[in-house]
Structure formats: structure tokens, C-alpha cells
Residue, then its C-alpha position, 0 to 999 in steps of 0.5 A: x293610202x288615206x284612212x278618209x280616201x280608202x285607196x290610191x288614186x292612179x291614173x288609168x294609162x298606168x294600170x298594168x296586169x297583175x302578170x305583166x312581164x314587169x311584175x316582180x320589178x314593180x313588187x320589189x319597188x314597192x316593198x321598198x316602201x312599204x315593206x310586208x304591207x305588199x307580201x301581205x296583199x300579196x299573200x291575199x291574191x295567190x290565196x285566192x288563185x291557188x283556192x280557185x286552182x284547187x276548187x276550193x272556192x268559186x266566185x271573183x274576188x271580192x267574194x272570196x275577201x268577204x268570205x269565210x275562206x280568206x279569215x285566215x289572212x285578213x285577221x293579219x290585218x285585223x290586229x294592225x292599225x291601218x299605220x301599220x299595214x302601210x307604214x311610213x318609209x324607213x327614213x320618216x322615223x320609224x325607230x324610238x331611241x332607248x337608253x341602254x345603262x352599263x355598270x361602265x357607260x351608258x350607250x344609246x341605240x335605237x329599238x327596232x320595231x317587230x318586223x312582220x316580213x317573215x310571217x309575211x314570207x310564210x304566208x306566201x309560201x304556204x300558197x305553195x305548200x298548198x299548191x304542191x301538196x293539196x292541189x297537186x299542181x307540180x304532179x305532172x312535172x315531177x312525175x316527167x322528170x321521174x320518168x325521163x321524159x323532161x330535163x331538169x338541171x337540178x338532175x344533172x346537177x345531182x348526176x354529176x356532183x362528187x361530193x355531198x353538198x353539207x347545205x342544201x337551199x330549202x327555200x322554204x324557212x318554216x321547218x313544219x311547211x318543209x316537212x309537209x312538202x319533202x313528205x309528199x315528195x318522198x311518195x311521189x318519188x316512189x313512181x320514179x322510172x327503174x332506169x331513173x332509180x339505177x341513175x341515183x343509186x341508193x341515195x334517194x334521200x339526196x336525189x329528193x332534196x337536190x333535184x324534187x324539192x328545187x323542181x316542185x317549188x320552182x314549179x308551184x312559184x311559176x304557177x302560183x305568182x305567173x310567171x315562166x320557168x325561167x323567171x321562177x327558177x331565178x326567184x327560187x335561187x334569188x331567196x326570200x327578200x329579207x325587209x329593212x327591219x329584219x336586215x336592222x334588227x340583224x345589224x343591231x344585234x351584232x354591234x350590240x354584242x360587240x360593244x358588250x365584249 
């Protein structure tokens, strides 16, 4: 990418659709090198997907980045130089060296630059946030599931566990977009089938966070970034891709604390 050029020079034969069935390799390539710059276009395009799905919004794309309707992510990009939006590889000198004096020795560690990737991650899953709660996309799978009349493997999953499972996978790492979805949830479950109901017994609760909440996001993700069920449910399981800064800053904050001890 070059500031003079204004975009990326790709030869015709190698354009491929946005949900190609190589999508998510290609993506995970990418934020290799560039980190949240791909989350945050990515973020750009479902926006626009979800906002035409829930008819919020009418018109191609380069109509809704003009528009009012996608200020909210474009002023991401606002507050960062274009350095920043596509960054250097991790290994062209990204870190500046600091000196670190204790009453001791004296230690040198590198200073981590912010990393943008969660606020990234959290602008992705708001598409889902919207698409589960204000569209209402997944309505028709739970409500099946509600009724008996699709299979879920998180529903057998629940049927037969012995014991409470202590930490459940929200997906999910905004507590505020948590509390959003489970709420919904916690109406829709109220259309669930008797014979469903006589099936979980009392413990609704559990049955909402083991079997409705892992539905309903494996459903928006599959809807919101194109991709079939399968697909979806193994970028649920996989978990949120955690960027270089964010895996640096972690590493570097327990040597730091071990090195104090």
C-alpha cells in the first residue's frame, strides 16, 4: 500500500470473491502481515452486509463508506495515520527500546506498541451482536431447535453432560455485547417446545448458554462472513485470533513480573 499509489496493484487472474471457499485462509495470511488493518476492512464490509440484510441502508458500497451510516468505523481509521492502518511487518522494527532502572540493575526490555487487534475483534462481533439481535437473522434456526424440529450437537451435548461445565466459551469478549445477546436469548427461549422444556428440566439458564448462545453465533458467523455451517461452528470453536502485539505485550508482561521476583 503507498500513500502516492492509493491501492494495490493485483493482477486480474488472481482476484478471487469475497466468499470464495478460501476466504478465511487467505484472511489469516493477511493479518499475518497486516495485523488489525484486515479486521478493521473487515469490519468495513460486514457492517455494510449486516446494514443491507436488516435494510437499514440501500445502495452499493461505495455509497454506504460515504455515507453517515459507516462514520462509526471509518473514524477508526481517522485517528491513525495511514502507517498505522497498514503497519510494517513485525520483524521491520516496530518496538522502540526503553531502559528500565532498579535500585539493583538495570534491565532493557523492549516497549510494546498499542495493539489495536481486540477493538478490532469487537467491531467484528458487533455485526454479530446486530445481526442476532436487531435483525433477528438466527430467529428461525433457534426457534427450530426450540421446537425439535432441527438437531443441534450443542443440544445433545447438554442432554447428556453429568456435570456443570464451571467455564462456558462466550466467544464473545465484550461483557456489554455478552449481555446484549443472552438477554435476547433469554426471550426467545421463552417459545421453547413443552416436550424441549420437560428435556432441560429447570435449569434454563445452562440450556441458554450451552446450546442457544453457541447456536446463534455459529448462525450469525456463517451468515454474516459467508460461510456454511461447518465452517462457522470451526471459527466459533477456534476462538478470537489474538494479533502479535497482543501475544507480545502478554509475553512481556510475565517475564517482566518474573524478573522483579
Amino acid at each position: 500500500m503507498s500513500p502516492e499509489k492509493r491501492g494495490v496493484r493485483v493482477p486480474f487472474r488472481k482476484l478471487k470473491k469475497f466468499d470464495c471457499e478460501e476466504k478465511q485462509a487467505l484472511v489469516e495470511k493477511a493479518r499475518e502481515a497486516y495485523h488489525e488493518s484486515i479486521d478493521w476492512c473487515l469490519s468495513l464490509i460486514c457492517d455494510y452486509r449486516v446494514r443491507i440484510g436488516c435494510g437499514s441502508f440501500v445502495g452499493n458500497f461505495f455509497e454506504y463508506y460515504r455515507a453517515d451510516i459507516s462514520y462509526p468505523i471509518r473514524k477508526e481509521m481517522k485517528q491513525d495515520t495511514l502507517r498505522d492502518i497498514f503497519p510494517k511487518l513485525h520483524n521491520q522494527g516496530t518496538v522502540e527500546t526503553m531502559v528500565v532502572t532498579s535500585q539493583t540493575k538495570k534491565m532493557s526490555f523492549q516497549k510494546i506498541l498499542p495493539d489495536r487487534m481486540k477493538a478490532a475483534r469487537d467491531r467484528a462481533n458487533k455485526n454479530l451482536v446486530d445481526f442476532i439481535v436487531n435483525a433477528r437473522g438466527t430467529d428461525s434456526h433457534l426457534l427450530d431447535i426450540l421446537k425439535g424440529k432441527k438437531k443441534s450437537r450443542w443440544l445433545q451435548s447438554f442432554l447428556h453432560a453429568k456435570n456443570f461445565i464451571p467455564s462456558i466459551e462466550t466467544y464473545f469478549e465484550d461483557e456489554d455485547q455478552l449481555d446484549e445477546v443472552v438477554k435476547y436469548l433469554q426471550e426467545i427461549s421463552k417459545d421453547i417446545d413443552d416436550s424441549m422444556l420437560t428435556m432441560i428440566k429447570t435449569d434454563k439458564i445452562k440450556f441458554i448458554l450451552e446450546v442457544l448462545l453457541p447456536e446463534a453465533i455459529i448462525c450469525s458467523i456463517s451468515a454474516v462472513d459467508g460461510l456454511d455451517y461447518k465452517e462457522a461452528e470451526a471459527k466459533y470453536l477456534k476462538g478470537p485470533s489474538l494479533g502479535y502485539r497482543e501475544r507480545e505485550l502478554f509475553d512481556s508482561k510475565i517475564l517482566f513480573g518474573k524478573r522483579r521476583k
